[in-house]
C-alpha positions in Angstrom: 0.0 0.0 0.0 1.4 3.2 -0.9 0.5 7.1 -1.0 0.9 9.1 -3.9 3.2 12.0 -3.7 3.5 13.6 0.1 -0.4 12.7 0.7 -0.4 9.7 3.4 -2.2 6.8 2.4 -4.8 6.7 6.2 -5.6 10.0 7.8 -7.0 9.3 11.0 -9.3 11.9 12.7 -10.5 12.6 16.0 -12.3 15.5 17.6 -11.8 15.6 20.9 -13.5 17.9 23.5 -12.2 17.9 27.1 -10.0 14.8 26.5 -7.2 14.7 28.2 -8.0 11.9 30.6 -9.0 9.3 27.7 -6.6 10.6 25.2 -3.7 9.3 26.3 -4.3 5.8 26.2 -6.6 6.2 23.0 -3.0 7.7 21.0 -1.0 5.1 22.8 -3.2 2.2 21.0 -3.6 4.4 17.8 0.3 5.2 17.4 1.3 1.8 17.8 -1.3 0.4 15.7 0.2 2.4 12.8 3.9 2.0 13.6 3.5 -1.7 12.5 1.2 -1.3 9.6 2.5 -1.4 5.5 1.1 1.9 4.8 1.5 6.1 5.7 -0.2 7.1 8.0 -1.2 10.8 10.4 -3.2 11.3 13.1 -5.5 14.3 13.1 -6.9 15.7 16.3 -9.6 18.2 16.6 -9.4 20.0 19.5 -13.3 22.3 19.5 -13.2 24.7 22.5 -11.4 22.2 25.0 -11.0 24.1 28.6 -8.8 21.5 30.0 -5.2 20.4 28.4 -6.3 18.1 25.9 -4.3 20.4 23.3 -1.3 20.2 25.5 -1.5 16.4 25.6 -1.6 15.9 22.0 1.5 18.4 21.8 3.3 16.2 23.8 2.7 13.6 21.9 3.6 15.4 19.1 7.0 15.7 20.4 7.4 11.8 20.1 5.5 11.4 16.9 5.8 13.1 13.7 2.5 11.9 12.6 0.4 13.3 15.0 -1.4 17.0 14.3 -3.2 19.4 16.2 -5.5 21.2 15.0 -7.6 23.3 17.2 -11.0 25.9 16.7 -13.0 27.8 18.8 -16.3 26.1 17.8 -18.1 23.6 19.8 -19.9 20.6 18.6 -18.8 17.2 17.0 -19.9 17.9 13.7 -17.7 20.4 13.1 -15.1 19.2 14.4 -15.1 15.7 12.5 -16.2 18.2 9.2 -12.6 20.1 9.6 -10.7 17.0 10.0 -11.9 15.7 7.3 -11.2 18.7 5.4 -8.1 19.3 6.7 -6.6 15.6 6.5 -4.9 14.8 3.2 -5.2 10.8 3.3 -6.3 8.6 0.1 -8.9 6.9 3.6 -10.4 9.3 6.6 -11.2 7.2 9.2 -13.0 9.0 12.4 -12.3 7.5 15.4 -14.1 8.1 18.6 -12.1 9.7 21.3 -12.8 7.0 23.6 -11.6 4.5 21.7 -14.5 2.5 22.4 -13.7 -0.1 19.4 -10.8 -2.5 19.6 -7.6 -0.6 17.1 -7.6 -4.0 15.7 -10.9 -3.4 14.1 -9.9 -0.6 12.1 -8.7 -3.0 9.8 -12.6 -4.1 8.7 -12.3 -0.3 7.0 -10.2 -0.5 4.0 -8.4 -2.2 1.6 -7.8 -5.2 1.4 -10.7 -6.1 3.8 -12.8 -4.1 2.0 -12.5 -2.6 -1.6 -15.6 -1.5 -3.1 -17.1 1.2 -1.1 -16.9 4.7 -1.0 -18.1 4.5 2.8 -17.5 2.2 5.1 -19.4 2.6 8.5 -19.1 0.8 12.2 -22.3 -0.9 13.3 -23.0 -2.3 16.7 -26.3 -3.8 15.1 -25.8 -5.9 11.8 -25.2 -9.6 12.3 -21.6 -10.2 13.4 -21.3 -7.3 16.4 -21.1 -7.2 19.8 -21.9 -4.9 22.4 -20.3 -4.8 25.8 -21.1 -3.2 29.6 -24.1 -0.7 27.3 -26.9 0.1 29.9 -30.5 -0.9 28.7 -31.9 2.9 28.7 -29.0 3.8 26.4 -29.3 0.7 24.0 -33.3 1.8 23.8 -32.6 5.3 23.2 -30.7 4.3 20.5 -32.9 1.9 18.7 -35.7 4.6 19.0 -33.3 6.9 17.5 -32.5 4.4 14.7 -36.2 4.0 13.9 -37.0 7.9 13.7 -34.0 7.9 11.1 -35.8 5.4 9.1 -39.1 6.5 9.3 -38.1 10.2 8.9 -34.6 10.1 6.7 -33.6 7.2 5.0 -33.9 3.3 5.8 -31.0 0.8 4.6 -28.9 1.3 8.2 -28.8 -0.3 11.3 -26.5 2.3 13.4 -25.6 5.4 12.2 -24.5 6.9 15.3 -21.3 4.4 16.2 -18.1 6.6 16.0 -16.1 4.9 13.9 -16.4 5.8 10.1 -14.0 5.3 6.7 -14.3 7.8 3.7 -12.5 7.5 0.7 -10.6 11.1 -0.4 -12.9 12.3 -2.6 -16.1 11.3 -0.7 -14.7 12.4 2.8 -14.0 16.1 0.4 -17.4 16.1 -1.3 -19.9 15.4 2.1 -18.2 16.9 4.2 -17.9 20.2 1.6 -21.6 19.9 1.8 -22.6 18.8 5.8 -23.8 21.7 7.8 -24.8 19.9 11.1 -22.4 21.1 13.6 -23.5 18.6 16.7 -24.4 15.0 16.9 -26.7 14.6 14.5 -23.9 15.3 11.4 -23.8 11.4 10.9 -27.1 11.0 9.7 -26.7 13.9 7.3 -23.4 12.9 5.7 -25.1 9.2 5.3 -28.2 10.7 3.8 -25.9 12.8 1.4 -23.6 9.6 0.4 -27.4 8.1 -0.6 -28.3 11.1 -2.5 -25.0 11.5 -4.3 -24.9 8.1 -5.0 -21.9 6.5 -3.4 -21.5 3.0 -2.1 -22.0 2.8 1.8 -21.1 -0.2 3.9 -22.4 -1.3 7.4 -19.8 -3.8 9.4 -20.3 -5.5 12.7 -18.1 -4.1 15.2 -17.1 -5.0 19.1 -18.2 -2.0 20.9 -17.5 -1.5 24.4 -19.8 1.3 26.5 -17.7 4.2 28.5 -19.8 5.5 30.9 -17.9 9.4 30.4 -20.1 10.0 27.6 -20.4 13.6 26.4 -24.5 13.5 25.5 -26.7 15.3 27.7 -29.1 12.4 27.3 -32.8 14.7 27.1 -31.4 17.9 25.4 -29.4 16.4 23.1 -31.8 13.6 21.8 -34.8 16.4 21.5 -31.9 18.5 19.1 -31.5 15.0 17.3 -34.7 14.3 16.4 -35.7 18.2 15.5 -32.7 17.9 13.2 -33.6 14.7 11.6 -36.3 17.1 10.4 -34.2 19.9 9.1 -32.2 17.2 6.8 -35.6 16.8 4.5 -36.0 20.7 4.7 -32.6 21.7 4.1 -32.9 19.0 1.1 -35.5 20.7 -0.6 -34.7 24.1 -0.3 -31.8 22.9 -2.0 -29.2 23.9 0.4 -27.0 20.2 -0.6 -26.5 21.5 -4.0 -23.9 23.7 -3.3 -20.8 23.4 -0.9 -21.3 25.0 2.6 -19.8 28.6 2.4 -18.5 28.0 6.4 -17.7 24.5 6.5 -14.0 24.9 7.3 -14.3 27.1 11.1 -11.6 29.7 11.8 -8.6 27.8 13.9 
């Protein structure tokens, strides 16, 4: 596997908000992962409004590790921040990766070639036939599979688990959805899948193992009602025509 010209051949994003206790041990895996793998590789992470040290922890790291960038804005939310990584990276594959590393790094392999060669998007599902959850209280599971149902009834049908954090875009789908997404919080994965359906690109759903952390960043009742009022604005924004055309702010000021 090789890159063309200085572009690496994986680009590894992850936004990270007030992460400097789980980030640690989530570069640790991720950086040692790479280090024995046949292809170039960085390590993007996207530090939105942190008001602890992540952004001092991934300079450390930095230090140690060529690979690794920083890059940090001012806005919140994980949309954006998964939206400028992909934007920013350079790799042939964007794979987002959760923060909490909440999928074995030996999975990441189930993402792209050679595991997997012809889709444009490849997506982590802790539904489909194959995957395996771990430790995931039952009120969380449910609020899920409710959430799943409003996406198929209200958005698109055809996936199991949009919402699992780990993701694989190839270049020039990561560049064109992501040019396009204008969902700045949680909801941003079921409008980049609804896009990838409209503009016709292959998606794939694998099984993943999929362990719950209990430090989750949702605000359980305010965030789901701002989920399911945005599930809503993806079939509005759609026919105002507002997919059409790239999104004029997509890339935040650093």
């Amino acid at each position: 596997m090789t890159n063309t010209g200085d572009a690496p051949w994986l680009s590894v994003i992850i936004p990270a908000y007030n992460e400097e206790r789980r980030l640690p041990a989530t570069l640790d895996k991720i950086l040692a992962y790479l280090s024995d793998r046949p292809f170039s590789h960085d390590v993007w992470v996207v530090d939105n409004g942190s008001t602890d040290r992540t952004a001092d922890v991934v300079r450390e790291y930095a230090r140690r590790h060529p690979s690794l960038r920083l890059e940090q804005i001012a806005m919140r939310g994980k949309g954006v921040a998964v939206r400028t990584g992909m934007l920013r990276a350079k790799g042939a594959y964007r794979f987002l990766c959760d923060a909490d590393l909440s999928m074995p790094v030996g999975e990441f392999e189930r993402f792209y070639p050679p595991s997997l060669k012809d889709a444009d998007v490849v997506i982590g599902s802790r539904e489909v036939r194959g995957a395996r959850r771990f430790d995931e209280p039952g009120y969380r599971h449910l609020t899920g599979r409710v959430f799943s149902l409003a996406v198929k009834l209200l958005v698109m049908r055809g996936f199991e688990d949009t919402q699992c954090g780990f993701k694989c875009f190839r270049a020039a789908a990561a560049e064109d959805l992501f040019s396009r997404q204008r969902f700045n919080g949680w909801s941003f994965d079921v409008e980049v899948l609804y896009l990838a359906r409209r503009r016709g690109y292959h998606v794939r759903e694998v099984p993943v193992s999929w362990y719950y952390q209990s430090d989750s960043r949702i605000r359980l009742a305010a965030d789901s009602f701002n989920m399911f009022a945005d599930l809503i604005r993806i079939r509005w924004f759609d026919l105002r025509g507002m997919y059409a055309r790239p999104n004029p702010h997509a890339l935040p000021d650093s």
